[in-house]
ZAMARGU-4260 file (C-alpha; in steps of 0.2 Angstrom, whole numbers, plus 5000, padded with zeros to 4 digits):
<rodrens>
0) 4393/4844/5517 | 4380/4858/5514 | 4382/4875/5506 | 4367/4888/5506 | 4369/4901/5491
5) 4357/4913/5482 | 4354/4915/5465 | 4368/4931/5463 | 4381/4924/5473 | 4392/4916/5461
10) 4392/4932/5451 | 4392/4946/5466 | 4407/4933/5473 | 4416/4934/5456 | 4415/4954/5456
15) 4420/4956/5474 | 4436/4945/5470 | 4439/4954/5453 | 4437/4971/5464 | 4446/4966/5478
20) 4461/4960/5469 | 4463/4975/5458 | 4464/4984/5474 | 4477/4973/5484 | 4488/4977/5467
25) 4485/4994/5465 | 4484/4999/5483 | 4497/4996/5498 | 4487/4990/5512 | 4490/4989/5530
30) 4498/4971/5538 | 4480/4971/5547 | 4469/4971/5534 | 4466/4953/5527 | 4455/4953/5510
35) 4443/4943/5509 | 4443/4928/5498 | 4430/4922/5484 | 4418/4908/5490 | 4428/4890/5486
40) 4418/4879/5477 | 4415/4863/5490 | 4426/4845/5484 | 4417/4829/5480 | 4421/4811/5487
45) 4414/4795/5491 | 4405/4804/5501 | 4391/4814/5498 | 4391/4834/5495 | 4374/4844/5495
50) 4373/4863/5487 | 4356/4870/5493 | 4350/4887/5490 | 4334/4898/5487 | 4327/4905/5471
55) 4314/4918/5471 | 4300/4922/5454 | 4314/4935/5447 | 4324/4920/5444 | 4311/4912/5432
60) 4318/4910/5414 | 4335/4911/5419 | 4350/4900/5422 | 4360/4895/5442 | 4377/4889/5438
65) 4383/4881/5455 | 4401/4876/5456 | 4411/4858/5463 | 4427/4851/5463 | 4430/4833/5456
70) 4446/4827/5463 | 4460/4820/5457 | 4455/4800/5454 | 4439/4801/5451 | 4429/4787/5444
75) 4412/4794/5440 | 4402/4810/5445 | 4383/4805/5451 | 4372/4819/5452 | 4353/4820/5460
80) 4342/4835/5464 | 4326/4840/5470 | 4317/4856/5476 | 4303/4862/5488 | 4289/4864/5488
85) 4288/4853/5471 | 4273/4862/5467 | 4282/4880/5464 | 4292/4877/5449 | 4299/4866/5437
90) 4318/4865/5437 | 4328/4859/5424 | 4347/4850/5428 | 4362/4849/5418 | 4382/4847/5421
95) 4395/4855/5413 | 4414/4848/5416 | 4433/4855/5419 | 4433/4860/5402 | 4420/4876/5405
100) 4402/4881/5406 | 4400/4881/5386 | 4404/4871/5371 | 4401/4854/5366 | 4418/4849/5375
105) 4412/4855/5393 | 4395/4849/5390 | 4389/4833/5400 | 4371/4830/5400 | 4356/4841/5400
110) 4339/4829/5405 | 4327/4843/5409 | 4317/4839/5424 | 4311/4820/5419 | 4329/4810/5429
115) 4338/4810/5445 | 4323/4818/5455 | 4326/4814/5473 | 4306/4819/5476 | 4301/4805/5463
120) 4315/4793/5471 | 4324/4790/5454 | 4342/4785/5450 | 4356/4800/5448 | 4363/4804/5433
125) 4381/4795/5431 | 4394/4805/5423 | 4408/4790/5416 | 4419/4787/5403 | 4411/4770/5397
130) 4393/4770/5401 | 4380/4777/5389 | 4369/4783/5399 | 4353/4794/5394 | 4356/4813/5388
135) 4374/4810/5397 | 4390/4813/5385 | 4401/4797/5389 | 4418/4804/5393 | 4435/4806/5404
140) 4431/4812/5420 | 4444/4826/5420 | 4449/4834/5438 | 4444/4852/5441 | 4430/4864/5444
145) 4413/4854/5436 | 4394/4866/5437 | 4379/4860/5441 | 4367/4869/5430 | 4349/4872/5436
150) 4337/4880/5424 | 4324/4889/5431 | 4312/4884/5417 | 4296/4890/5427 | 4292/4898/5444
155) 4276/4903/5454 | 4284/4906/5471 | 4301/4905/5478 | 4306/4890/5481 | 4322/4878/5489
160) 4333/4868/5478 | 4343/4852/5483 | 4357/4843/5473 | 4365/4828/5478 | 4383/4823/5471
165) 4397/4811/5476 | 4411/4806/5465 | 4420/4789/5469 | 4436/4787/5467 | 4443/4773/5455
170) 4453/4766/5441 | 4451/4773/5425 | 4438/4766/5413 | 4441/4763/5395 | 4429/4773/5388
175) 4416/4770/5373 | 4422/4772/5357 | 4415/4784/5345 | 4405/4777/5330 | 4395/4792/5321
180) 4383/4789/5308 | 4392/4792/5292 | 4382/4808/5286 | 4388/4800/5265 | 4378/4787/5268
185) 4366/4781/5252 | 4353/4771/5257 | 4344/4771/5241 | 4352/4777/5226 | 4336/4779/5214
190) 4328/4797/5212 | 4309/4796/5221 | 4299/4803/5236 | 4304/4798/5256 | 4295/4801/5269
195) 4302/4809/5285 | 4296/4811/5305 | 4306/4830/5305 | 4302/4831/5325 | 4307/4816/5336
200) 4313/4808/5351 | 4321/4793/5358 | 4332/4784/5371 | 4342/4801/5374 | 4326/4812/5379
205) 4317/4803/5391 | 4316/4788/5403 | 4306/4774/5394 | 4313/4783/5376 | 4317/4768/5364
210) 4334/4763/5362 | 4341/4761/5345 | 4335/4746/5339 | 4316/4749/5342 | 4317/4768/5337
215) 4321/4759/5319 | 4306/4745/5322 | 4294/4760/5325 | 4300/4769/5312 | 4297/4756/5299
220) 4278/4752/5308 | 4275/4771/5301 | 4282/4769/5284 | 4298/4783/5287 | 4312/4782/5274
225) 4321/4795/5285 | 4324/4797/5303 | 4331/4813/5311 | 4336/4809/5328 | 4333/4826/5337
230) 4337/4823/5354 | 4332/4835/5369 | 4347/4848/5370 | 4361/4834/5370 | 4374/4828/5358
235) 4375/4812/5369 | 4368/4799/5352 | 4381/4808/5339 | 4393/4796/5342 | 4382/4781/5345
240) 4371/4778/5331 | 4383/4771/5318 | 4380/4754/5322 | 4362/4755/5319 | 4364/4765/5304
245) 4376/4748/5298 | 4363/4738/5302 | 4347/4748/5293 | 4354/4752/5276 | 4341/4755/5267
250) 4336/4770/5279 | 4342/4786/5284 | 4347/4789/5300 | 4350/4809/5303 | 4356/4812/5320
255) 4352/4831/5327 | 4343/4840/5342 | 4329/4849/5349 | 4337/4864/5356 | 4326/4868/5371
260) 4326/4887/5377 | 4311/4897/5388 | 4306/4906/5375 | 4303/4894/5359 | 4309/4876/5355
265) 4321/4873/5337 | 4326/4856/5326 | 4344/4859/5321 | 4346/4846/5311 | 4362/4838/5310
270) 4377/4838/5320 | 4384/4854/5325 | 4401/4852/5333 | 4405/4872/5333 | 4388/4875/5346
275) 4375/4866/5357 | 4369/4881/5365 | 4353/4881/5371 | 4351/4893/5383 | 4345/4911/5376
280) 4347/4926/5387 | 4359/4917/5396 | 4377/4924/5393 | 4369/4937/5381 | 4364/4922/5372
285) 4352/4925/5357 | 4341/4912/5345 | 4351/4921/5332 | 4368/4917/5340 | 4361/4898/5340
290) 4355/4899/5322 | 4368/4903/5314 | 4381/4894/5323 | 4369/4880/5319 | 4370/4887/5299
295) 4389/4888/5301 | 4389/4868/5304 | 4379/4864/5289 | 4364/4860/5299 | 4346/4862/5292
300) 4336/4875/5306 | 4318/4873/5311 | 4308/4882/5320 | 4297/4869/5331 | 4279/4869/5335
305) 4278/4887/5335 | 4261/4892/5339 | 4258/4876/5353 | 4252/4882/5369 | 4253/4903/5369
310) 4257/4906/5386 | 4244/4920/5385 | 4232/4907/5387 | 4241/4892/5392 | 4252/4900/5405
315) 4266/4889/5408 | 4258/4874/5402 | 4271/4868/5389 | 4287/4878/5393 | 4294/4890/5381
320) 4285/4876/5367 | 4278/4894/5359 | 4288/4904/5346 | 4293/4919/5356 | 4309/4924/5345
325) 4303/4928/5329 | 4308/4948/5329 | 4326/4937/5336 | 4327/4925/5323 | 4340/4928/5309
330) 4329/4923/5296 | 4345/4920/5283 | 4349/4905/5296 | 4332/4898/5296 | 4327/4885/5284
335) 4312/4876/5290 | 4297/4878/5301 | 4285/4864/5308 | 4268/4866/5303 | 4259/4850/5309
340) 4266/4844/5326 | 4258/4827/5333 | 4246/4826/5316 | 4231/4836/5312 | 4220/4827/5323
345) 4219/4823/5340 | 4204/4814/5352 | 4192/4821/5365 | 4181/4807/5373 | 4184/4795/5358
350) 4176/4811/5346 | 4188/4815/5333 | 4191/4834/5332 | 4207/4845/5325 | 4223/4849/5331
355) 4218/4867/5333 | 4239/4872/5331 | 4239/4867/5313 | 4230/4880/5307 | 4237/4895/5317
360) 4256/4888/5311 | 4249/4888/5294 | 4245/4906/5296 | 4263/4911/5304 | 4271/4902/5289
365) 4262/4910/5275 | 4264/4925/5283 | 4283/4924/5283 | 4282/4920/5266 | 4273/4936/5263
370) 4286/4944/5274 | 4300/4937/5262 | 4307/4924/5273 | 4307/4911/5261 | 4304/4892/5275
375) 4299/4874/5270 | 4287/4867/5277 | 4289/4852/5285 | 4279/4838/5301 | 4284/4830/5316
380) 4276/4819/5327 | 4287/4825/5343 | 4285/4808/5350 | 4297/4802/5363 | 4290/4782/5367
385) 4290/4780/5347 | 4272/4771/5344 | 4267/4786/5337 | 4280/4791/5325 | 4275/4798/5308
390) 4258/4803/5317 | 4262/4815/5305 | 4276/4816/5291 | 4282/4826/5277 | 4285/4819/5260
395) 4303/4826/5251 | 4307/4823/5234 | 4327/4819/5232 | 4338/4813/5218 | 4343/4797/5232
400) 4339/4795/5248 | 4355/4803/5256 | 4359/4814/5268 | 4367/4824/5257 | 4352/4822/5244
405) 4338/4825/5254 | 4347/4840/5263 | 4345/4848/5247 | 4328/4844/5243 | 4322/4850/5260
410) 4333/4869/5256 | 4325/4870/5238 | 4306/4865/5246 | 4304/4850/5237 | 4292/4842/5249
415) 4273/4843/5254 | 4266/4839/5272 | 4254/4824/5275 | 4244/4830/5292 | 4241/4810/5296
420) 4258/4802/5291 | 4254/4786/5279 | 4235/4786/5282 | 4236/4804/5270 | 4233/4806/5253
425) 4246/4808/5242 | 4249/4824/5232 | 4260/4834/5217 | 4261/4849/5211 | 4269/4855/5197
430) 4268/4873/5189 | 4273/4873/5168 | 4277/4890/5160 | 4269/4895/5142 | 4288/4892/5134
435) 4286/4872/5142 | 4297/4876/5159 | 4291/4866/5175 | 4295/4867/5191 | 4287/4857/5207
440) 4285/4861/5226 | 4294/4875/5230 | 4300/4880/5215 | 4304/4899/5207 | 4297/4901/5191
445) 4302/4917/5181 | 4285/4921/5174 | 4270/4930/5175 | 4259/4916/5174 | 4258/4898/5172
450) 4246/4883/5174 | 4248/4872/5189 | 4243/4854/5189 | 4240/4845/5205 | 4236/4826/5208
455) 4228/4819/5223 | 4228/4800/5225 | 4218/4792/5239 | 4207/4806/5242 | 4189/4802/5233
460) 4178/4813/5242 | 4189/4826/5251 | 4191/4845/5245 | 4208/4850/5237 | 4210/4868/5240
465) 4223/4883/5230 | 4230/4896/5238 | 4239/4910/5233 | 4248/4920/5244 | 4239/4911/5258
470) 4222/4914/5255 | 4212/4901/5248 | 4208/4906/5230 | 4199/4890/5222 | 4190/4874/5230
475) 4185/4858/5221 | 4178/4841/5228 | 4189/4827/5223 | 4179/4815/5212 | 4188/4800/5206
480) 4206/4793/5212 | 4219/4797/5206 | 4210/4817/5203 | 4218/4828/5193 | 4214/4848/5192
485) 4223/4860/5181 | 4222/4881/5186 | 4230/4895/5178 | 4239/4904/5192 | 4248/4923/5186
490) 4257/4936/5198 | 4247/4950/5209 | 4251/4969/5212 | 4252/4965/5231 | 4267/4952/5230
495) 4280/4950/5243 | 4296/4951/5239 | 4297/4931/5235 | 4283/4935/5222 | 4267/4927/5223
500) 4268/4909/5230 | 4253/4897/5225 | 4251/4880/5236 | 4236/4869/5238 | 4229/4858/5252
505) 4220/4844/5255 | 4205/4844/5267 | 4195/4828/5274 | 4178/4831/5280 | 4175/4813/5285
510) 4188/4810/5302 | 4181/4823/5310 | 4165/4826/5308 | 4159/4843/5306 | 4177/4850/5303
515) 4191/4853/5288 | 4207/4842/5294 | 4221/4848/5281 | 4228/4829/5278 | 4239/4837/5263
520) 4250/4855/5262 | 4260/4859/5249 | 4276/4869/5250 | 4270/4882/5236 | 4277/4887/5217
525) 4281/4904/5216 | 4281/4917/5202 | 4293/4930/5202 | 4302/4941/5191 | 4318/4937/5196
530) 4326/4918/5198 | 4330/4910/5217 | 4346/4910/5221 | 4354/4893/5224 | 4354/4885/5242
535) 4370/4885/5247 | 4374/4867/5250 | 4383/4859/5266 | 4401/4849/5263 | 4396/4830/5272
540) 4412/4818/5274 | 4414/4802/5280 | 4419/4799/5299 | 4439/4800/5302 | 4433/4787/5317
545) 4431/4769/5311 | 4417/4764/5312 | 4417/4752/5328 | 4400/4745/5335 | 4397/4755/5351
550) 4393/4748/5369 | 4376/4745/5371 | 4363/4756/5380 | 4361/4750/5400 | 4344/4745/5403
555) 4336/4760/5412 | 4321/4757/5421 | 4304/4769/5414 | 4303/4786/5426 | 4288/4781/5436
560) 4282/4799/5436 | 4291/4807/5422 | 4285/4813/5403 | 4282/4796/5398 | 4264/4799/5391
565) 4260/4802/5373 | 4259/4823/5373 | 4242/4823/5363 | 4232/4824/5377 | 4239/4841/5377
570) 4231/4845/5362 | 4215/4838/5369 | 4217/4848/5384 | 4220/4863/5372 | 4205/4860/5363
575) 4195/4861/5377 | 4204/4877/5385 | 4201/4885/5367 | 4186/4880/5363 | 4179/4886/5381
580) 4189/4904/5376 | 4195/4900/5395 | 4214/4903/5404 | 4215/4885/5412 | 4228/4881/5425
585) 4236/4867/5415 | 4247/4857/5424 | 4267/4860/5418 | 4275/4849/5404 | 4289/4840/5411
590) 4299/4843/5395
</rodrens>
């Protein structure tokens, strides 16, 4: 079976019903006239149903919902999809079931453009009760009206779109039990510093992502205390991870998401059962609308990789990866924002040379600080094979290492970036008030001066910089390990309205020759006239499931052409672009 629809029809089909109907009750009409009927959305079987259409470049940025009828009986939904000419555009695919086209109870998967590509000859996406498969929510195949969602992520010309669905009938599968990581967990109970990858992927995200057992073995190659598990867009590892959390203890494992829109990319971290939007502009949907739903839930929010790739010169390169949303973002909702993504470092023909995003995100943050909008610096790696996790990492000081613990820590700024993960120096700070008062990273000091200490260990030979109000104030070279420097810092006339913030970074000279790689930055002390007032602080409770040990992941064999390679040789490829001052035509990032 085929159907051929446009982009509007589902919505100018709705409308002519709605219009239609009004008038058949309002209106007597003659015996003749027979009203026409809204389009009727095409039953799946054993056999298989195609839903074709055509998408022109007005469509770009924007979201197709097509409906299908799962009968009755059904065992499990497979879903496949291509487009041509493969060249045009990048489409993304998800499903949404019976239960609606929003919500974390209608949701089914969301893989991007990586699986089920008929052009790359992959596997479809199954849709069952008891088979963990990637980015798909395991669950009852409920009869009704099911929506393919297509996401018209990018688009140079118009362009055909395929999907491919059948849904076999069977008996009833017993479907995967729940098993959540409990969010009270203590893996250490003693006060001390963690390190933490904020930014990365595994078996949900991609084809050839590691599956639980080797996201933890790469985890520990990198020396990470925490691992926040943000998947792309789905829930679909919330309920899966609490075996592994059983079996690693001594770690935190902090399942959450990378909520994936066109027009900029965000950690939530943490579960969010209210939300999992993704899609702004859809709907009316905003970043704000996401945020603080996201807030609502108790999850930390992030702003990811914000200045990667401005499409001003990267064109469509990395899709919607740059920051768009900042005059959107409901900055009382925002928490956190990534300043070092992948490390500060990347390679071009085995020369070392900058990450030349670390720098401009630095900028944006200070910036908001200056603007009042008081967010933590923090690192990711965004790594979906896992070797390099903790490429970069960010160092957070908490009173155990718990969910509950380091979620404060991260809300009060108690932490400091290390820009090449466990191959960084080490760093504090700490600020101490004539009357003996001390605070640390990202504490409010009510004072008009202070001195600030910082110590550097590991570092002989590299430059530690202060900064006040983001402008570097004060530079020494550091002489002997550990190094310690002591500063009087005081308030300025042009504060913002967070008072004046004093940070510091460390920059080597030696990994890149010929350029200043920030392997240390400091969430910054701040003087003000008035105290902070306290983070409010999420409720976490133990899982009202019992913890069962889950089904394990299915094999899946690696996407011979998806996203599989490490994405720093799109920093090298930014480099160059950069560095030449030149609009390249990149090719897309399957994300």
């Amino acid at each position: 079976m085929e159907r051929r629809v446009g982009l509007t029809r589902r919505r100018i089909g709705l409308r002519l019903a709605a219009a239609l109907a009004t008038v058949a009750i309002t209106l007597p009409l003659p015996a003749s006239l027979a009203i026409a009927e809204a389009p009727v959305s095409p039953t799946c079987g054993a056999d298989l149903i195609t839903l074709t259409g055509t998408v022109d470049t007005s469509a770009a940025k924007t979201y197709l919902l097509e409906p299908f009828t799962v009968p009755e009986g059904t065992a499990r939904v497979e879903v496949a999809y291509t487009w041509d000419p493969v060249a045009a555009g990048v489409i993304d695919l998800g499903v949404w079931d019976a239960s609606g086209t929003s919500g974390r109870d209608a949701f089914r998967t969301w893989s991007g453009s990586r699986q089920a590509r008929l052009d790359k000859s992959l596997a479809p996406e199954i849709i069952s009760p008891d088979r963990n498969e990637r980015t798909v929510v395991a669950g009852p195949i409920e009869p009704g009206t099911w929506h393919i969602e297509l996401g018209i992520a990018a688009l140079d010309q118009a362009l055909t779109w395929r999907v491919e669905i059948r849904c076999p009938a069977g008996a009833a599968a017993a479907p995967l039990a729940p098993d959540p990581v409990d969010p009270t967990h203590v893996a250490r109970p003693d006060a001390g510093w963690y390190a933490g990858d904020f930014h990365l992927h595994a078996f949900h995200s991609s084809p050839g992502g590691p599956e639980p057992d080797k996201m933890v073995e790469f985890a520990r190659a990198a020396d990470l205390d925490i691992i926040p598990v943000t998947e792309y867009v789905t829930p679909a590892h919330w309920d899966r991870l609490g075996a592994t959390q059983r079996a690693n203890p001594d770690l935190l494992i902090w399942p959450g998401r990378e909520v994936i829109s066109y027009f900029g990319h965000m950690i939530v971290l943490s579960e969010t059962p209210s939300n999992i939007e993704y899609r702004v502009g859809h709907d009316g949907v905003t970043i704000g609308d996401i945020q603080r739903s996201a807030a609502a839930d108790g999850a930390l929010v992030s702003l990811a990789h914000p200045t990667i790739y401005p499409p001003a010169t990267f064109g469509s390169a990395c899709r919607g990866c740059f920051y768009e949303l900042l005059d959107d973002t409901d900055w009382a909702a925002a928490d956190l924002i990534e300043i070092v993504t992948e490390g500060s470092i990347a390679e071009l023909g085995g020369t070392k040379i900058p990450n030349p995003f670390v720098r401009t995100a630095i900028e944006l943050w200070e910036r908001l600080l200056r603007e009042g909008h008081r967010l933590v610096a923090v690192s990711g790696s965004d790594d979906k094979q896992g070797a390099k996790y903790g490429s970069t990492s960010t160092m957070v000081y908490a009173n155990q290492l718990s969910r509950p613990a380091v979620d404060e820590a991260l809300r009060r700024g108690h932490a400091y970036v290390k820009g090449l993960g466990k191959e960084s120096p080490t760093l504090d700070l700490t600020a101490t008030t004539t009357d003996g008062t001390t605070a640390m990273f990202g504490d409010t000091l009510v004072a008009d001066e202070a001195t600030m200490k910082l110590t550097v260990t590991g570092a002989v030979g590299d430059t530690l910089t202060v900064r006040r109000n983001g402008t570097e104030v004060e530079r020494v070279a550091v002489t002997s390990d550990p190094f310690v420097h002591e500063t009087p810092i005081v308030r300025v006339a042009d504060e913002g309205t967070l008072g004046t913030f004093w940070g510091a970074e460390v920059l080597n000279t030696t990994k890149a020759p010929g350029a200043e790689l920030p392997v240390n930055i400091a969430n910054p002390v701040f003087l003000s006239g008035t105290a902070r007032p306290e983070p409010k602080l999420p409720t976490f409770s133990a899982p009202s499931v019992a913890g069962e040990a889950a089904a394990p992941a299915p094999a899946v064999t690696a996407n011979p052409g998806g996203d599989s390679s490490s994405s720093a040789i799109w920093i090298i490829i930014a480099v160059v672009a950069v560095s030449l001052g030149a609009g390249l035509l990149i090719a897309r990032r399957r994300r």
